[in-house]
ZADO-1210 file (C-alpha; in nm, 4 decimals, padded with zeros to 6 digits):
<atoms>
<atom x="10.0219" y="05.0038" z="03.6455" code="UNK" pos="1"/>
<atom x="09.7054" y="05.0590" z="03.4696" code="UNK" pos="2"/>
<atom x="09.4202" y="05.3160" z="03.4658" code="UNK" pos="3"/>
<atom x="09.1168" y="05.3371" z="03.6438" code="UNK" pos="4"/>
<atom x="08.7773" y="05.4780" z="03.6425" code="UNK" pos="5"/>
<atom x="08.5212" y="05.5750" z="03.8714" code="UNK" pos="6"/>
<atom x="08.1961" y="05.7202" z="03.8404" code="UNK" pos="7"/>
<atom x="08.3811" y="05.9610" z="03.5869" code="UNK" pos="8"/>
<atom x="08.1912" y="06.1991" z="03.3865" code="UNK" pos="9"/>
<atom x="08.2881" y="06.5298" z="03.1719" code="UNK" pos="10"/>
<atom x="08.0777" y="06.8197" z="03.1144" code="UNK" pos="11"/>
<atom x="08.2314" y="07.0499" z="02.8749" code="UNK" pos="12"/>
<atom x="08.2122" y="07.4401" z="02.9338" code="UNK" pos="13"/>
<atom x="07.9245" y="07.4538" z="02.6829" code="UNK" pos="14"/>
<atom x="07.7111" y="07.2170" z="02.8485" code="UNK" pos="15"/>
<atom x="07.7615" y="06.9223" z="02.6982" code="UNK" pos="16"/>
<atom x="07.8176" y="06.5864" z="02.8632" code="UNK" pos="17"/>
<atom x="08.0397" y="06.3826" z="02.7039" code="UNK" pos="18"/>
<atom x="08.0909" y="06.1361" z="02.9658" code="UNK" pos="19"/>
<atom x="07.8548" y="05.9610" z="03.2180" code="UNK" pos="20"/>
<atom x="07.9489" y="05.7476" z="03.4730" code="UNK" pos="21"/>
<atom x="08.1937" y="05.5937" z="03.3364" code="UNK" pos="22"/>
<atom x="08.3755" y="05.2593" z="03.5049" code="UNK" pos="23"/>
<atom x="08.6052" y="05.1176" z="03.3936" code="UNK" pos="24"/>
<atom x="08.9587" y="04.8912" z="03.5257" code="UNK" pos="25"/>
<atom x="09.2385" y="04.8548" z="03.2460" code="UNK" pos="26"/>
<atom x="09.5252" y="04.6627" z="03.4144" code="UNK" pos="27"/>
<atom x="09.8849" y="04.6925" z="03.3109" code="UNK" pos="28"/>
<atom x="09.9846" y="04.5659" z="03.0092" code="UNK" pos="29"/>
<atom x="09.6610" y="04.5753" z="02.8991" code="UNK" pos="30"/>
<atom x="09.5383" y="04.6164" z="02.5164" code="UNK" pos="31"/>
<atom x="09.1605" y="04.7558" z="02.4847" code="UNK" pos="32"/>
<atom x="09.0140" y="04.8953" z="02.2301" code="UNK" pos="33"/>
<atom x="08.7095" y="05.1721" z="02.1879" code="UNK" pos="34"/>
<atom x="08.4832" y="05.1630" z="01.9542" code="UNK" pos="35"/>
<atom x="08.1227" y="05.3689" z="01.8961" code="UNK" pos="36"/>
<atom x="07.9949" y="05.5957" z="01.6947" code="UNK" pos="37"/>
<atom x="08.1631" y="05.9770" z="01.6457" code="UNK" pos="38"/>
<atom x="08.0807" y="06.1817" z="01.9683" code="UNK" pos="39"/>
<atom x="08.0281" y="05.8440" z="02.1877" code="UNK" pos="40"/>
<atom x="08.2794" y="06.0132" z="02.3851" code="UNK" pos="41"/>
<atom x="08.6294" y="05.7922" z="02.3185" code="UNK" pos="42"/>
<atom x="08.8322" y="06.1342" z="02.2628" code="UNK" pos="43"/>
<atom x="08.7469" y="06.2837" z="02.5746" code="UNK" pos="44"/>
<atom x="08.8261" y="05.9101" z="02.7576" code="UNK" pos="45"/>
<atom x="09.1026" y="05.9324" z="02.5962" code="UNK" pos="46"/>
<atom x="09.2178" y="06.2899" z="02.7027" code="UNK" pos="47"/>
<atom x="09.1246" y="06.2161" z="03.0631" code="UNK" pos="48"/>
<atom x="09.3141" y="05.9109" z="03.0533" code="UNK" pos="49"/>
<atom x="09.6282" y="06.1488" z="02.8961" code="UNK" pos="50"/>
<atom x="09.5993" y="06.3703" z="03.2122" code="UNK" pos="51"/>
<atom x="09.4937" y="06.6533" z="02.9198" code="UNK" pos="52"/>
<atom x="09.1729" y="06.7199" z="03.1132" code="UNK" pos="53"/>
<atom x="09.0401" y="06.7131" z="03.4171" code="UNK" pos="54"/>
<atom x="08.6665" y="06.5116" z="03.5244" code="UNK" pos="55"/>
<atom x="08.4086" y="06.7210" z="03.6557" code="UNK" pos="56"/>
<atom x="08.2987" y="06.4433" z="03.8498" code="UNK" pos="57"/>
<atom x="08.4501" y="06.0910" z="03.9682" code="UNK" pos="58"/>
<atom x="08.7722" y="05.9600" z="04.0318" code="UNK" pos="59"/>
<atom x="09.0875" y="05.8686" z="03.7712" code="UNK" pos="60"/>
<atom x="09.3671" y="05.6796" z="03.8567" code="UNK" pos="61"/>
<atom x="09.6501" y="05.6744" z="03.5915" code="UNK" pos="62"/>
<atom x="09.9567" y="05.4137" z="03.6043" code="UNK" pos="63"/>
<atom x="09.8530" y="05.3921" z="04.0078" code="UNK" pos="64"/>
<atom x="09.8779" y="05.7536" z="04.0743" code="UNK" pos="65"/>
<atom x="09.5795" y="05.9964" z="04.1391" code="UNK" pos="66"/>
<atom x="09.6897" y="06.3136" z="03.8594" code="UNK" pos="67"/>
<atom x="09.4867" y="06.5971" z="03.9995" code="UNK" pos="68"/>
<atom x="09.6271" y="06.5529" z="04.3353" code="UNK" pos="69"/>
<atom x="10.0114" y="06.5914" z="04.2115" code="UNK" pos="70"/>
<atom x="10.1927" y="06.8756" z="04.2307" code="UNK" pos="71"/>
<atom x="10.2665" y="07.0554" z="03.8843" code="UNK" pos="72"/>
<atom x="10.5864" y="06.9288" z="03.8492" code="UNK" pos="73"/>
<atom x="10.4568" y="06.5822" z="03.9603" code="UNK" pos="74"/>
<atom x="10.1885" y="06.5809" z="03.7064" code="UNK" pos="75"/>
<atom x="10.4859" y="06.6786" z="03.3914" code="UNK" pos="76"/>
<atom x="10.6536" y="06.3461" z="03.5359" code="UNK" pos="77"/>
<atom x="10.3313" y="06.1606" z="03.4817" code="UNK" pos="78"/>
<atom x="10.2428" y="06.3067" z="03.1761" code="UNK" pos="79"/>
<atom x="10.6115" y="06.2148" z="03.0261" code="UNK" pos="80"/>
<atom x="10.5035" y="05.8258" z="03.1140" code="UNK" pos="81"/>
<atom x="10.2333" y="05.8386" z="02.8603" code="UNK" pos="82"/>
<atom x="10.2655" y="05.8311" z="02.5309" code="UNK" pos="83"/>
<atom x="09.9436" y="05.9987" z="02.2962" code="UNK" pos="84"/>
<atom x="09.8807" y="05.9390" z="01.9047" code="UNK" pos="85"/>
<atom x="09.6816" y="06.2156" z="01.7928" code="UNK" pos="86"/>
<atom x="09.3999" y="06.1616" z="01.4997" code="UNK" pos="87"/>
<atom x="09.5625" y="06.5164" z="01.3385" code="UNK" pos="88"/>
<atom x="09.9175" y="06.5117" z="01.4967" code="UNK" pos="89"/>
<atom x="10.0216" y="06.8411" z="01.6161" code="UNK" pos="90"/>
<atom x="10.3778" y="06.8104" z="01.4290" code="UNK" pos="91"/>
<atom x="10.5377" y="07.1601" z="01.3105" code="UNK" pos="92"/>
<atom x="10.5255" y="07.1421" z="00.9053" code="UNK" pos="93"/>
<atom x="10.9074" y="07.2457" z="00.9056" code="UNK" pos="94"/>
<atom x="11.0246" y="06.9776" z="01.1469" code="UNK" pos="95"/>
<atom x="11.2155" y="06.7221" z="01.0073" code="UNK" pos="96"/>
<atom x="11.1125" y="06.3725" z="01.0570" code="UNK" pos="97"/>
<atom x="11.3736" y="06.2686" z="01.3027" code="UNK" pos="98"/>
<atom x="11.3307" y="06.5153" z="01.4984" code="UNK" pos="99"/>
<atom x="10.9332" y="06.4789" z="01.5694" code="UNK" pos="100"/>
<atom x="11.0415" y="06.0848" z="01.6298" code="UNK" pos="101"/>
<atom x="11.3199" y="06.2151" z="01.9199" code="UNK" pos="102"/>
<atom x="11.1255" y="06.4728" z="02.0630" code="UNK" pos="103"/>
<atom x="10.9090" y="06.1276" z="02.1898" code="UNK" pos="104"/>
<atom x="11.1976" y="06.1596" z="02.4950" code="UNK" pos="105"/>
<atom x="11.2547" y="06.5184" z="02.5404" code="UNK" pos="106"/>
<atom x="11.0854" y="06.4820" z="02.8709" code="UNK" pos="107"/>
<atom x="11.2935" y="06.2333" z="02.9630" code="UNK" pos="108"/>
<atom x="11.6374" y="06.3623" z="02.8550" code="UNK" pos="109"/>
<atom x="11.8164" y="06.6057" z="03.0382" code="UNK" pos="110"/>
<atom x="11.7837" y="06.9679" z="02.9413" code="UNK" pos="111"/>
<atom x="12.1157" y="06.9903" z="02.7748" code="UNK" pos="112"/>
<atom x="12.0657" y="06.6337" z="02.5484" code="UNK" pos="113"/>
<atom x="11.7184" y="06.7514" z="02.4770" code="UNK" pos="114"/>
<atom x="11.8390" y="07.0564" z="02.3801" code="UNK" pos="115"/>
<atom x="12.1476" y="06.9044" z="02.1670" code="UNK" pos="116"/>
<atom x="11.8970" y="06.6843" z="02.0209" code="UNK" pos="117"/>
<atom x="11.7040" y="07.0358" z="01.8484" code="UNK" pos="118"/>
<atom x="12.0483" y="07.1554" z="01.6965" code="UNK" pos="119"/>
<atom x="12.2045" y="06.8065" z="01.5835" code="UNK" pos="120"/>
<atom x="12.0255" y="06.4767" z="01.6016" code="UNK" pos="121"/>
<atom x="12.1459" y="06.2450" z="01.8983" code="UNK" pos="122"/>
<atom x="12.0132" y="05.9054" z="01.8074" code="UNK" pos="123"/>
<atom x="11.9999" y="05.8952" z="01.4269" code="UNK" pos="124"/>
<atom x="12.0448" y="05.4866" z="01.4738" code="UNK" pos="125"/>
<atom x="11.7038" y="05.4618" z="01.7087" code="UNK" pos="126"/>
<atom x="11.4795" y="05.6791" z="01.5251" code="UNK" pos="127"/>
<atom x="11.5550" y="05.5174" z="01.1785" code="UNK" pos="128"/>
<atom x="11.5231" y="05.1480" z="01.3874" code="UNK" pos="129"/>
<atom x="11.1405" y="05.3174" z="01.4695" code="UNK" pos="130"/>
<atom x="11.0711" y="05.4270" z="01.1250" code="UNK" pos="131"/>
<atom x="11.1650" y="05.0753" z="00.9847" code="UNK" pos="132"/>
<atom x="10.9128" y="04.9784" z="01.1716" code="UNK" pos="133"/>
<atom x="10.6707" y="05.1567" z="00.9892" code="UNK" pos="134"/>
<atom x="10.7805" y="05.2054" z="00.6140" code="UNK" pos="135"/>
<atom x="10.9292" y="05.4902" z="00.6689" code="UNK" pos="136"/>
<atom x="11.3235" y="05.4841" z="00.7200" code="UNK" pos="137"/>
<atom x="11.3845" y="05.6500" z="00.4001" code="UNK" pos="138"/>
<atom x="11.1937" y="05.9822" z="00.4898" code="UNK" pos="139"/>
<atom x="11.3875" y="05.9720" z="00.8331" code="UNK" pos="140"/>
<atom x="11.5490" y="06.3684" z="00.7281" code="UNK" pos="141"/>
<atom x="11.2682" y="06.5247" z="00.4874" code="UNK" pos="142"/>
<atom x="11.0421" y="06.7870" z="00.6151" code="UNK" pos="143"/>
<atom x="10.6810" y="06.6973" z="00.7675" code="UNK" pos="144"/>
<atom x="10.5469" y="06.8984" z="00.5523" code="UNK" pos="145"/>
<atom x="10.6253" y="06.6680" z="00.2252" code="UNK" pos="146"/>
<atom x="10.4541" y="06.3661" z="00.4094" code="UNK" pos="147"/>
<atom x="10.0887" y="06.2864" z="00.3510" code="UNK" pos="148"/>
<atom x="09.8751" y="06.2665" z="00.5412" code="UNK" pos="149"/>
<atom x="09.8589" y="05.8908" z="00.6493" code="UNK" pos="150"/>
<atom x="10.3003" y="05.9416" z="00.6505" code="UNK" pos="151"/>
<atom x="10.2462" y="06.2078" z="00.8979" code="UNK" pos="152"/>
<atom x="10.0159" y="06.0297" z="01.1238" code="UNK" pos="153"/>
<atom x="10.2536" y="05.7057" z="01.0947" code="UNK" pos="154"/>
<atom x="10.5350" y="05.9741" z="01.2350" code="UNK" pos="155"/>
<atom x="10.3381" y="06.0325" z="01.5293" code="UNK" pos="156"/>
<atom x="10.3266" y="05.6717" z="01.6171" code="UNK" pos="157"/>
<atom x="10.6567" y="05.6356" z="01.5550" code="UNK" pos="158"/>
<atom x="10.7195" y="05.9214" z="01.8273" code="UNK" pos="159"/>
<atom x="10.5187" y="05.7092" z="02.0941" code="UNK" pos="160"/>
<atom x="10.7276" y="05.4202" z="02.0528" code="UNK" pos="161"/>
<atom x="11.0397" y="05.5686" z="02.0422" code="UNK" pos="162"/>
<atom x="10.9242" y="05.7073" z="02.3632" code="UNK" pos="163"/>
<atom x="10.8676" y="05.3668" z="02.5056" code="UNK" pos="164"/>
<atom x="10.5890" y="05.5077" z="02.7614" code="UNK" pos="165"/>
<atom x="10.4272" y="05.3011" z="03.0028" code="UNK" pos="166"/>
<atom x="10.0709" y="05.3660" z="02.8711" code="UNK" pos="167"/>
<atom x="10.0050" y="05.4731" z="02.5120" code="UNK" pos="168"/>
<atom x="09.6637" y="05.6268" z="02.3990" code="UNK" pos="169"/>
<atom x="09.5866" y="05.6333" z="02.0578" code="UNK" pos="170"/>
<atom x="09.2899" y="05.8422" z="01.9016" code="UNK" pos="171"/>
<atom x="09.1519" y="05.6916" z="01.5471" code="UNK" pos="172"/>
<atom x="09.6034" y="05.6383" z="01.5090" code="UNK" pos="173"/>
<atom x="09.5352" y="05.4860" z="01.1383" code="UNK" pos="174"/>
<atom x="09.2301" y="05.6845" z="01.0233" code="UNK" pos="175"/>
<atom x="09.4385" y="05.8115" z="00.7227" code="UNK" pos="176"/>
<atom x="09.5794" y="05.5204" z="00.6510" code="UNK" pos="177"/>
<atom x="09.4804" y="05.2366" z="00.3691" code="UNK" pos="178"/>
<atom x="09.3778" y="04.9013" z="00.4973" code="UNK" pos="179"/>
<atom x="09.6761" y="04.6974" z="00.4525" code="UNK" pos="180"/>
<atom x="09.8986" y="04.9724" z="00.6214" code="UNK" pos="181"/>
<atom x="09.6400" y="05.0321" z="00.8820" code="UNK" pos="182"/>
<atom x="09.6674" y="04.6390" z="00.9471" code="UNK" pos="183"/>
<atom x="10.0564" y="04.6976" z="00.9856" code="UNK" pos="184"/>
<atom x="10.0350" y="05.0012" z="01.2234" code="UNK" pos="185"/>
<atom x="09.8013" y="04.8937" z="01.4883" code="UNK" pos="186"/>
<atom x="09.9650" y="04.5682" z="01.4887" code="UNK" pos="187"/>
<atom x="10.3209" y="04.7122" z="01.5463" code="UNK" pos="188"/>
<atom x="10.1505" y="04.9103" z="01.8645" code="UNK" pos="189"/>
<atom x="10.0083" y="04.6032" z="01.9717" code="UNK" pos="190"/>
<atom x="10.3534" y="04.4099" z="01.9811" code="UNK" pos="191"/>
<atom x="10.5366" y="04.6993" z="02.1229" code="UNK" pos="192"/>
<atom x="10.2578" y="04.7123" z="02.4043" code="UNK" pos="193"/>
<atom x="10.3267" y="04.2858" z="02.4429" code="UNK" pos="194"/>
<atom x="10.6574" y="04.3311" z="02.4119" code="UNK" pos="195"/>
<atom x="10.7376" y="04.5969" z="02.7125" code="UNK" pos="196"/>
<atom x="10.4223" y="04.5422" z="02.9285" code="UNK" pos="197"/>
<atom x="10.2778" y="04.9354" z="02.8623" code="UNK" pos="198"/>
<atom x="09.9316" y="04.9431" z="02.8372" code="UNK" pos="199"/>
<atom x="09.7535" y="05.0245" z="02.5146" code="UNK" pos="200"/>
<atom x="09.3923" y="05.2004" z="02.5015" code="UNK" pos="201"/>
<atom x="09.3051" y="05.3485" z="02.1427" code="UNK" pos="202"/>
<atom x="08.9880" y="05.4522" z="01.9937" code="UNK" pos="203"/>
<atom x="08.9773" y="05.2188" z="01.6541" code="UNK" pos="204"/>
<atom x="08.7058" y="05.3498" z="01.3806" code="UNK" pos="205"/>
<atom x="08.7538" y="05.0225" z="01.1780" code="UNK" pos="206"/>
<atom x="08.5332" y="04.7962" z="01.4073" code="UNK" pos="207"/>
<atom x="08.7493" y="04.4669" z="01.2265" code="UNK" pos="208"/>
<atom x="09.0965" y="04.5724" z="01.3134" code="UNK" pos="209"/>
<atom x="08.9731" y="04.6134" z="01.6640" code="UNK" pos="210"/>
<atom x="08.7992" y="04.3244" z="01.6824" code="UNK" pos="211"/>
<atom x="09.1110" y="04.1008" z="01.5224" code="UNK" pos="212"/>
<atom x="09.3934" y="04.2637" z="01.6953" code="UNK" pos="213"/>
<atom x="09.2471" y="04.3713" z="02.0830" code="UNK" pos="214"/>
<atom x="09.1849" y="04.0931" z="02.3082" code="UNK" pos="215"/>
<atom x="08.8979" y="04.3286" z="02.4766" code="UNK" pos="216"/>
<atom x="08.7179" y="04.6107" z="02.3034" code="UNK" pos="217"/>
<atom x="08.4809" y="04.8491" z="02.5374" code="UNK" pos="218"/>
<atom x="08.2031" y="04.9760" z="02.3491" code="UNK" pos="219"/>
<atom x="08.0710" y="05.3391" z="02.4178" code="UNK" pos="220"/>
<atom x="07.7680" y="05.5222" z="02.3512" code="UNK" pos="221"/>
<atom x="07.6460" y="05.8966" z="02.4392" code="UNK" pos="222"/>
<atom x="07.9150" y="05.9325" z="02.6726" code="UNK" pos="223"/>
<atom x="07.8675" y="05.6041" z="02.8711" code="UNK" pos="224"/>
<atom x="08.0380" y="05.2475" z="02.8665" code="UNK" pos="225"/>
<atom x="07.7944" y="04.9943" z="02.6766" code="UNK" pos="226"/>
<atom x="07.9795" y="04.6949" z="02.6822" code="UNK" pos="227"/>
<atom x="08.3024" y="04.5606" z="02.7868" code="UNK" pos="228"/>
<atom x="08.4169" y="04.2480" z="02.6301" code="UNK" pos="229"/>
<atom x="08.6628" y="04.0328" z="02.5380" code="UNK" pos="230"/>
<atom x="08.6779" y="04.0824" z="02.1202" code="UNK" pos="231"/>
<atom x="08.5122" y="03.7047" z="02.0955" code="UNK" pos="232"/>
<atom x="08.2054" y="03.8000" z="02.2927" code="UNK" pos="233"/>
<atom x="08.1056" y="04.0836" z="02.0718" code="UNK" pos="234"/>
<atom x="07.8506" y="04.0097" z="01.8439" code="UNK" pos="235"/>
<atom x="07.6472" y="04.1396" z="01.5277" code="UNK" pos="236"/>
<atom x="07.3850" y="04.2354" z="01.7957" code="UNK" pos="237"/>
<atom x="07.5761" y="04.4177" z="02.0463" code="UNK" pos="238"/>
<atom x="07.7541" y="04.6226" z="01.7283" code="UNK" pos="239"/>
<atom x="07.3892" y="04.7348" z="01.5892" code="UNK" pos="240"/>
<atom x="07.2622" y="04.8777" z="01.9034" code="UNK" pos="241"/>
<atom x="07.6106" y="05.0422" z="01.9237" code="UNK" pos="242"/>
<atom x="07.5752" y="05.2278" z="01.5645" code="UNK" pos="243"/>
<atom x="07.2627" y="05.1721" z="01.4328" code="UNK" pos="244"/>
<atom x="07.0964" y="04.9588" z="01.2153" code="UNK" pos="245"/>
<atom x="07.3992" y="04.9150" z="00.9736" code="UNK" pos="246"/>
<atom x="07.7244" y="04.8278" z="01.1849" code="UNK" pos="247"/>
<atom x="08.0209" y="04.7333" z="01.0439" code="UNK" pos="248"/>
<atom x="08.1012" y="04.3461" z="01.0158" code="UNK" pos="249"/>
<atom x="08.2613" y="04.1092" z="01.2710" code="UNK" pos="250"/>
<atom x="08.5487" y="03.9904" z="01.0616" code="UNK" pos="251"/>
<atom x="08.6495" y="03.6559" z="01.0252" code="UNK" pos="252"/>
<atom x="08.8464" y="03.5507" z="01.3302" code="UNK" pos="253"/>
<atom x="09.2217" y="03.7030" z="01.2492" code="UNK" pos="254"/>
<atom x="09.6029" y="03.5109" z="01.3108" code="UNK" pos="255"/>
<atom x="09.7205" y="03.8361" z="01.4189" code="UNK" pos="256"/>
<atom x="09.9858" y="03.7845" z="01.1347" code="UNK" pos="257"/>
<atom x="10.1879" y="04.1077" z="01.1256" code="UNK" pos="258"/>
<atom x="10.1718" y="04.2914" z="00.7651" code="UNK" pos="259"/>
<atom x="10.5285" y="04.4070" z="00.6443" code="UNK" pos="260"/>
<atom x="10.5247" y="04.8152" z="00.5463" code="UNK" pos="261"/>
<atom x="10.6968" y="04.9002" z="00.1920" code="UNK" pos="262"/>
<atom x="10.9282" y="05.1620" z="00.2347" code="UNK" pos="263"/>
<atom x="10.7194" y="05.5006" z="00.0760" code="UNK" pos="264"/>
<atom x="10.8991" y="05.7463" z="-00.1455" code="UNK" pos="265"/>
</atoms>
């Protein structure tokens, strides 16, 4: 179950178009990444993807199902399939860490485990497994708002995988993040997406990561699809008509060796 695209374009209230014609076929189990310049319109693919918003023109099919033809309760189910990593995570500052990692399967849980979960943490064992994951099992009870920023935006991936969705979107998920942790982030969301079969889309700023970790990277430009490759047939060429006359480099090719997280106190 995978997402597809057709003819789909957004014009925002304002006027502006921030997506044109856009096809596109991800099958399930799928991992593609975006790249293009800020404003090429990856956010807004992303959000229509999501279910967040609706196209003003075309058709979207997400995990086989048309969304804007579903019933509001319908659509909830949907939306509860997919999992979203925000560039600036909307976590409460006075959450506590676990409980932004469970509240990846409210949804899912009935009302009175979900709401069990709020008063008294019901899977201590599962979210600190998650955090592991990411470096972060020893801030599994302090406050989000005595993370940084790049702690805070690992949290919020560490929500989506708890969640094990179907299909995970993830906008710019390691933009506050250093290199070597970045490295160890997107390649954790690219096992779990191996691992279980969801699909994986996410908009990737750091043209290398995408490029060593995504077997096929869509490139995207004023709103509009540019190319759609697999990661080997992108070339120096292709990248400087995407951003300019200075693109970033095609790394080296990459093992896909994952990067172990310290733990971060």
């Amino acid at each position: 179950m995978g997402l597809t695209f057709d003819g789909v374009g957004h014009v925002h209230a304002n006027g502006h178009r921030a997506l044109a014609g856009v096809q596109l076929r991800i099958a399930a189990g799928e991992q593609v990444a975006l790249v293009g310049s800020s404003g090429a319109g990856k956010t807004t693919l992303l959000r229509v993807a999501g279910c967040a918003l609706k196209p003003t023109e075309g058709a979207v099919s997400v995990l086989d199902t048309s969304p804007w033809l579903l019933s509001a309760r319908a659509l909830r189910r949907l939306r509860a399939r997919i999992g979203l990593v925000h560039q600036a995570p909307p976590i409460p500052p006075r959450l506590r860490v676990i409980t932004a990692v469970l509240a990846g399967r409210l949804a899912s849980w009935s009302t009175a485990r979900a709401v069990m979960s709020l008063l008294y943490p019901v899977d201590i064992p599962g979210a600190r497994d998650t955090l592991s994951r990411l470096g972060l099992a020893d801030r599994l009870f302090d406050r989000c708002d005595r993370l940084s920023g790049g702690q805070l935006q690992r949290v919020a991936v560490a929500r989506v995988l708890y969640q094990q969705p179907a299909l995970m979107l993830a906008d710019e998920p390691v933009s506050s993040l250093d290199p070597a942790t970045a490295t160890a982030v997107i390649g954790e969301l690219v096992a779990r997406s191996r691992a279980t079969g969801a699909t994986l889309v996410a908009s990737v700023h750091a043209v290398d990561l995408a490029l060593a970790w995504f077997p096929r990277v869509i490139g995207m430009k004023g709103g509009a699809v540019v190319f759609d490759l697999p990661a080997g047939d992108v070339t120096p060429a292709l990248l400087q008509d995407l951003y300019g006359p200075e693109p970033p480099r095609v790394p080296e090719p990459a093992a896909n060796t994952p990067v172990s997280l310290p733990m971060c106190r």
